[in-house]
PDB file as gemmi writes it, atoms N, CA and C in Angstrom:
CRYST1    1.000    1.000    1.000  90.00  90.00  90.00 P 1                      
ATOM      1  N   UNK A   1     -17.040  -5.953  -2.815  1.00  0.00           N  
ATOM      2  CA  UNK A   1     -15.813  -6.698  -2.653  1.00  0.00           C  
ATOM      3  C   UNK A   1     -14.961  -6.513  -3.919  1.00  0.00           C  
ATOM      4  N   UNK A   2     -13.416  -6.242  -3.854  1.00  0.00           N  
ATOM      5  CA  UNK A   2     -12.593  -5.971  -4.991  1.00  0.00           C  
ATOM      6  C   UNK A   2     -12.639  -7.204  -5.700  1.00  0.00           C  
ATOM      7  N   UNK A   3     -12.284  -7.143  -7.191  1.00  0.00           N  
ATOM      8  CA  UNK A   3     -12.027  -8.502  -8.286  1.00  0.00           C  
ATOM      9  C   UNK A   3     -10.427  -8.625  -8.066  1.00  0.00           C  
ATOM     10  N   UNK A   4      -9.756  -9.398  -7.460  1.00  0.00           N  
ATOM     11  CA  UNK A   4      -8.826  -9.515  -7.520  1.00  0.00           C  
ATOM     12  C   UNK A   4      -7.814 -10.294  -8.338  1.00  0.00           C  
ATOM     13  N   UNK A   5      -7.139  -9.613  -9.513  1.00  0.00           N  
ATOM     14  CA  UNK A   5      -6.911 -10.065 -11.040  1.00  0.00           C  
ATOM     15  C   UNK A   5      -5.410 -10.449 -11.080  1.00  0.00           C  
ATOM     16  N   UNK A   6      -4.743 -11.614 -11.220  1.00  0.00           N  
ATOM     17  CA  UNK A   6      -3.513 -12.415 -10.965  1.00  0.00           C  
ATOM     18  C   UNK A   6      -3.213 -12.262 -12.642  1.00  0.00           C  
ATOM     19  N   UNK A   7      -1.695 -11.768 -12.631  1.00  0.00           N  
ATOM     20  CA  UNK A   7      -1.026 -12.232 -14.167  1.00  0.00           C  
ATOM     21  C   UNK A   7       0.049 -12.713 -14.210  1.00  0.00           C  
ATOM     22  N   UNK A   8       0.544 -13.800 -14.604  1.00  0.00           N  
ATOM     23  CA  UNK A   8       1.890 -14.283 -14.267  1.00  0.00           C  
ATOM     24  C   UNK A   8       2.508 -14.178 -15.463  1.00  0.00           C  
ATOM     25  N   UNK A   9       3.651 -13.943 -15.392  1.00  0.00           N  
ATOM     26  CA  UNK A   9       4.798 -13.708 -16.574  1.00  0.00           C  
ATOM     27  C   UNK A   9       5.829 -14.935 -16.527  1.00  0.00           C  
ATOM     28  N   UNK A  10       6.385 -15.014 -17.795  1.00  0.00           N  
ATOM     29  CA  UNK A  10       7.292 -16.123 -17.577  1.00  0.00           C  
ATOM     30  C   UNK A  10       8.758 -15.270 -16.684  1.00  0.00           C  
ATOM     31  N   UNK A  11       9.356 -14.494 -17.451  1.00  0.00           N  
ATOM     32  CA  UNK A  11      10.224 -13.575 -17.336  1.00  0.00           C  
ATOM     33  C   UNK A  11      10.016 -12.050 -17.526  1.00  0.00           C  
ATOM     34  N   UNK A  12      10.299 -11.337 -16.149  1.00  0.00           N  
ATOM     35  CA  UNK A  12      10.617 -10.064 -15.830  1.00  0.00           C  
ATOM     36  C   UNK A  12      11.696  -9.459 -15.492  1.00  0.00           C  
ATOM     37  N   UNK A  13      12.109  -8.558 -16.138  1.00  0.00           N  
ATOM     38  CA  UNK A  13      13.450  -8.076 -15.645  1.00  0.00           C  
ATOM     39  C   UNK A  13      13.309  -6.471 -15.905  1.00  0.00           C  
ATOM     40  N   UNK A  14      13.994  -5.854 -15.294  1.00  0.00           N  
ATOM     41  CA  UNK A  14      14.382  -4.571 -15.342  1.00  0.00           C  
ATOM     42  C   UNK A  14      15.785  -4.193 -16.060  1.00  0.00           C  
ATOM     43  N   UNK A  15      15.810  -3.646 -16.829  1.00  0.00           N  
ATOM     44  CA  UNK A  15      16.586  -2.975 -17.796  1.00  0.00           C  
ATOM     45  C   UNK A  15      17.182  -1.878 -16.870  1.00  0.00           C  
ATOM     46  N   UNK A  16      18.947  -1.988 -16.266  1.00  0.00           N  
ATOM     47  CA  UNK A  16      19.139  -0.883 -15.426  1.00  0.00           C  
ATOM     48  C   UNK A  16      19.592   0.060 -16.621  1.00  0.00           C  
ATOM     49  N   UNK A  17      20.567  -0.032 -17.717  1.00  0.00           N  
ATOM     50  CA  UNK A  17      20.437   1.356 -18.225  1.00  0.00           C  
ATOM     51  C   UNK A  17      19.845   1.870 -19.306  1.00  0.00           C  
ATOM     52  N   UNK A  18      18.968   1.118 -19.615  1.00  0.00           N  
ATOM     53  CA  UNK A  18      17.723   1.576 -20.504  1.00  0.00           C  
ATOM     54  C   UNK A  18      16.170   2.280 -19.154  1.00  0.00           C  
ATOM     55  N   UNK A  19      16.708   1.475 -18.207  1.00  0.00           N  
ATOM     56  CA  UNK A  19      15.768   1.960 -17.018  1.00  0.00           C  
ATOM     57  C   UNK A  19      14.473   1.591 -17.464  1.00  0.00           C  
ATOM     58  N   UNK A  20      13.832   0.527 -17.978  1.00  0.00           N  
ATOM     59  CA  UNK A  20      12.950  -0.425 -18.084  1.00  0.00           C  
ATOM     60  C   UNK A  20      12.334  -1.511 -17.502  1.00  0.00           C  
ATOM     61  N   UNK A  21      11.148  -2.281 -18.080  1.00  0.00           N  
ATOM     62  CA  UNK A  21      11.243  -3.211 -17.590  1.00  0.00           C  
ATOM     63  C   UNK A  21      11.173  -4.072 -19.095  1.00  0.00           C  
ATOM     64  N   UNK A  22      11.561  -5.343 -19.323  1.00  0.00           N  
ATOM     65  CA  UNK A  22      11.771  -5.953 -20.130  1.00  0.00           C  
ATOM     66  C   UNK A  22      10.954  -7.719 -19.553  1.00  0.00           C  
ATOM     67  N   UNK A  23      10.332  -8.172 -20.367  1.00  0.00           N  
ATOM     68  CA  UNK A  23       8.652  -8.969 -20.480  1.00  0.00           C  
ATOM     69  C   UNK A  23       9.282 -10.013 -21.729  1.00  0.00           C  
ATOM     70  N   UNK A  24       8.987 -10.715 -20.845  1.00  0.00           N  
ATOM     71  CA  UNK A  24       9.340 -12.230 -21.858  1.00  0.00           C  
ATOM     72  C   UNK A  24       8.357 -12.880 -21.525  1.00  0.00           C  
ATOM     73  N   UNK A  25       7.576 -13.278 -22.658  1.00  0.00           N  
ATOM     74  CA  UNK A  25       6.322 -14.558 -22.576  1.00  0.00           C  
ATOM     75  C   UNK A  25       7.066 -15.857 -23.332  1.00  0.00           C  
ATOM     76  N   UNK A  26       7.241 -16.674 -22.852  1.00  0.00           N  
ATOM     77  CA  UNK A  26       7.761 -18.088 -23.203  1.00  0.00           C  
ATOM     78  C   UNK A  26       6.567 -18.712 -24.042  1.00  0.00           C  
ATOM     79  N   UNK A  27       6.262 -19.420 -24.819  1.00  0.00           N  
ATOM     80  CA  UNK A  27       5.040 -20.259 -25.597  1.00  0.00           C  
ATOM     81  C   UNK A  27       5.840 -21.465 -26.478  1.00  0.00           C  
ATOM     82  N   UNK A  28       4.874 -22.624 -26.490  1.00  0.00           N  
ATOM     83  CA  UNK A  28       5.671 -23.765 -27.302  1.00  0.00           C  
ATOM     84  C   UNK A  28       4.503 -24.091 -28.033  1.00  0.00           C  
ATOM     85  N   UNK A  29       4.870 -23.873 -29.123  1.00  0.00           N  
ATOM     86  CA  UNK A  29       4.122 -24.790 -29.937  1.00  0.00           C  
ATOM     87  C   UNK A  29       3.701 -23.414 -31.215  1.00  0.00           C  
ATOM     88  N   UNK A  30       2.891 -23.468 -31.923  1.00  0.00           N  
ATOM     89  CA  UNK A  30       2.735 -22.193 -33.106  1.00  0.00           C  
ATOM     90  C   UNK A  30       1.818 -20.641 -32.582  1.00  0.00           C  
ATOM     91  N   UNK A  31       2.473 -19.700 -33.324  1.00  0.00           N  
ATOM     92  CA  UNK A  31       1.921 -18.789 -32.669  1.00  0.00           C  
ATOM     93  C   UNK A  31       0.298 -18.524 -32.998  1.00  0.00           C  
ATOM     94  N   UNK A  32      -0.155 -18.276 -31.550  1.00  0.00           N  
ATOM     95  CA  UNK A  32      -1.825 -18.053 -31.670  1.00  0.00           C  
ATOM     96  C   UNK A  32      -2.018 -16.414 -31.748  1.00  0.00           C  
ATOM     97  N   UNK A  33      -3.343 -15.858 -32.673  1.00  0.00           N  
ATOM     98  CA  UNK A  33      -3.146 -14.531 -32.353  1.00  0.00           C  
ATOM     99  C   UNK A  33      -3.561 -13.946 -30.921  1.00  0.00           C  
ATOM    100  N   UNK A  34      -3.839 -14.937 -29.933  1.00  0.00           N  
ATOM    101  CA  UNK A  34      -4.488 -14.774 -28.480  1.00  0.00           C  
ATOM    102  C   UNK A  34      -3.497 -14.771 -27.624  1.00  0.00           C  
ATOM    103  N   UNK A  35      -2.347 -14.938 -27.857  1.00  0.00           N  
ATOM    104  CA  UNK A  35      -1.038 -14.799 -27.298  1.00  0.00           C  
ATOM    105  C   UNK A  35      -0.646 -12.813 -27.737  1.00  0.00           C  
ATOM    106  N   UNK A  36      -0.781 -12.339 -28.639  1.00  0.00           N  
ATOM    107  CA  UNK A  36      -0.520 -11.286 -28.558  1.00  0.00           C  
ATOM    108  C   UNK A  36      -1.413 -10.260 -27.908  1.00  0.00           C  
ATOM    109  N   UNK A  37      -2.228 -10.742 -27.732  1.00  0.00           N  
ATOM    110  CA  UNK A  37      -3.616 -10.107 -26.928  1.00  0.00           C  
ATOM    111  C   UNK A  37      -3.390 -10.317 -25.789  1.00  0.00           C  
ATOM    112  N   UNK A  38      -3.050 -11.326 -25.101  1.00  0.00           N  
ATOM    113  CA  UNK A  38      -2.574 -11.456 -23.515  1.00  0.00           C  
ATOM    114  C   UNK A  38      -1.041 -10.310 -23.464  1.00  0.00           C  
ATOM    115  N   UNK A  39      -0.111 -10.691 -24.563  1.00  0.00           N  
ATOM    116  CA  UNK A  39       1.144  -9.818 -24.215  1.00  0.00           C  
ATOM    117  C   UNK A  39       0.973  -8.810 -23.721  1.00  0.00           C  
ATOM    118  N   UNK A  40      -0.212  -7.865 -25.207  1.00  0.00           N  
ATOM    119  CA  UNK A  40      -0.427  -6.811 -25.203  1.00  0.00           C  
ATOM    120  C   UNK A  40      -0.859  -5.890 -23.490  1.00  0.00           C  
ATOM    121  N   UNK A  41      -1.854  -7.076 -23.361  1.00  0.00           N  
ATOM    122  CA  UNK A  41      -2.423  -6.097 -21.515  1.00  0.00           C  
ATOM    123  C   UNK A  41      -1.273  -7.173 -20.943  1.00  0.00           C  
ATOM    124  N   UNK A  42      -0.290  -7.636 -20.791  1.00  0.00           N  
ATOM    125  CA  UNK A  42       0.192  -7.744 -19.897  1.00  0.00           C  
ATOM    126  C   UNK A  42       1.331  -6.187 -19.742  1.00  0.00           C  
ATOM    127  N   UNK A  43       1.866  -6.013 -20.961  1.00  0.00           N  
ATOM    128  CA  UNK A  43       2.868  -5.204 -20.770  1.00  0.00           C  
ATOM    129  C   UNK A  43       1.870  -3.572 -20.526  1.00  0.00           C  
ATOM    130  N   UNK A  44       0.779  -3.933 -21.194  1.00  0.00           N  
ATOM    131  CA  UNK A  44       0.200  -2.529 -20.342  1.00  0.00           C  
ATOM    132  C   UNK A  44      -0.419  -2.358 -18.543  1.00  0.00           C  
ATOM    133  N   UNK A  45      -0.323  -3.523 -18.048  1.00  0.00           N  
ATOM    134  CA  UNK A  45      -0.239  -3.906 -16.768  1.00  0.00           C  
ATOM    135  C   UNK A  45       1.213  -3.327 -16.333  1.00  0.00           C  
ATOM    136  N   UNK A  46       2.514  -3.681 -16.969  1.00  0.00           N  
ATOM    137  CA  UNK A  46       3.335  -3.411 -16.296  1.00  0.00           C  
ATOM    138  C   UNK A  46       3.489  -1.974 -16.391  1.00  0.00           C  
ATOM    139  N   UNK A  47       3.383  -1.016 -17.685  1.00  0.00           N  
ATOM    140  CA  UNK A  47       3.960   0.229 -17.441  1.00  0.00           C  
ATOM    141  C   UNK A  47       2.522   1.090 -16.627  1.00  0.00           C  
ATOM    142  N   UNK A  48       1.708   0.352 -16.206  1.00  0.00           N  
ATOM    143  CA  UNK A  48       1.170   1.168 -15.200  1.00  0.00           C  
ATOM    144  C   UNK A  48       1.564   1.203 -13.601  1.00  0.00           C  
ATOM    145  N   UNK A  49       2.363   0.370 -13.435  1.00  0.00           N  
ATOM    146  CA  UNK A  49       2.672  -0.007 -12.122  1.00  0.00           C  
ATOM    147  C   UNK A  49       3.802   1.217 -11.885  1.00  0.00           C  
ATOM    148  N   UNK A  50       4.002   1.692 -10.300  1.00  0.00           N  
ATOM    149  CA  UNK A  50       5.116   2.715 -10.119  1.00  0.00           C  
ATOM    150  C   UNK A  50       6.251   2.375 -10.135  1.00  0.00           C  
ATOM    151  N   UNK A  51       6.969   3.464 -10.458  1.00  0.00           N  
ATOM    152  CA  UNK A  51       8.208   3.212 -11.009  1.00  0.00           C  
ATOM    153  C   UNK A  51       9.410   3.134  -9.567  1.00  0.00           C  
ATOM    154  N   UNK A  52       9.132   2.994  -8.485  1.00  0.00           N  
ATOM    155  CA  UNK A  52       9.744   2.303  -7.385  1.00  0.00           C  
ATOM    156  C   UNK A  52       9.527   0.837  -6.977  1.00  0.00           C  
ATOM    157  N   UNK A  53       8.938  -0.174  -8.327  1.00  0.00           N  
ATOM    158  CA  UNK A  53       9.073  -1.410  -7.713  1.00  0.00           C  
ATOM    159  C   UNK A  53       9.949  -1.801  -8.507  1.00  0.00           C  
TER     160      UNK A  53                                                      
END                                                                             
C-alpha cells in the first residue's frame, strides 16, 4: 500500500515572468532551525513537480 505524504504551504504562487514558483512559509513567534528544514524539502517537493501544474 502507497505512504501517502500531505504538505501544506501557507502561500504558493507562480511567478509568470520569472516563470516560477514562489513559497512563502508564514511562522510567528522566533525562528527555529526546524523551520528551515521543513522549507528546505518543501521547496524541493515543489521543483520536482511538472512544470504543467
Amino acid at each position: 500500500m502507497p505512504i501517502e505524504i500531505i504538505i501544506k504551504q501557507d502561500l504558493l504562487f507562480y511567478h509568470l515572468k520569472l516563470r516560477c514558483y514562489v513559497v512563502i512559509e508564514l511562522k510567528k513567534g522566533r525562528l527555529l532551525p526546524e523551520y528551515a528544514g521543513k522549507l528546505n524539502f518543501s521547496l524541493s517537493v515543489v521543483d520536482d513537480k511538472p512544470s504543467w501544474l
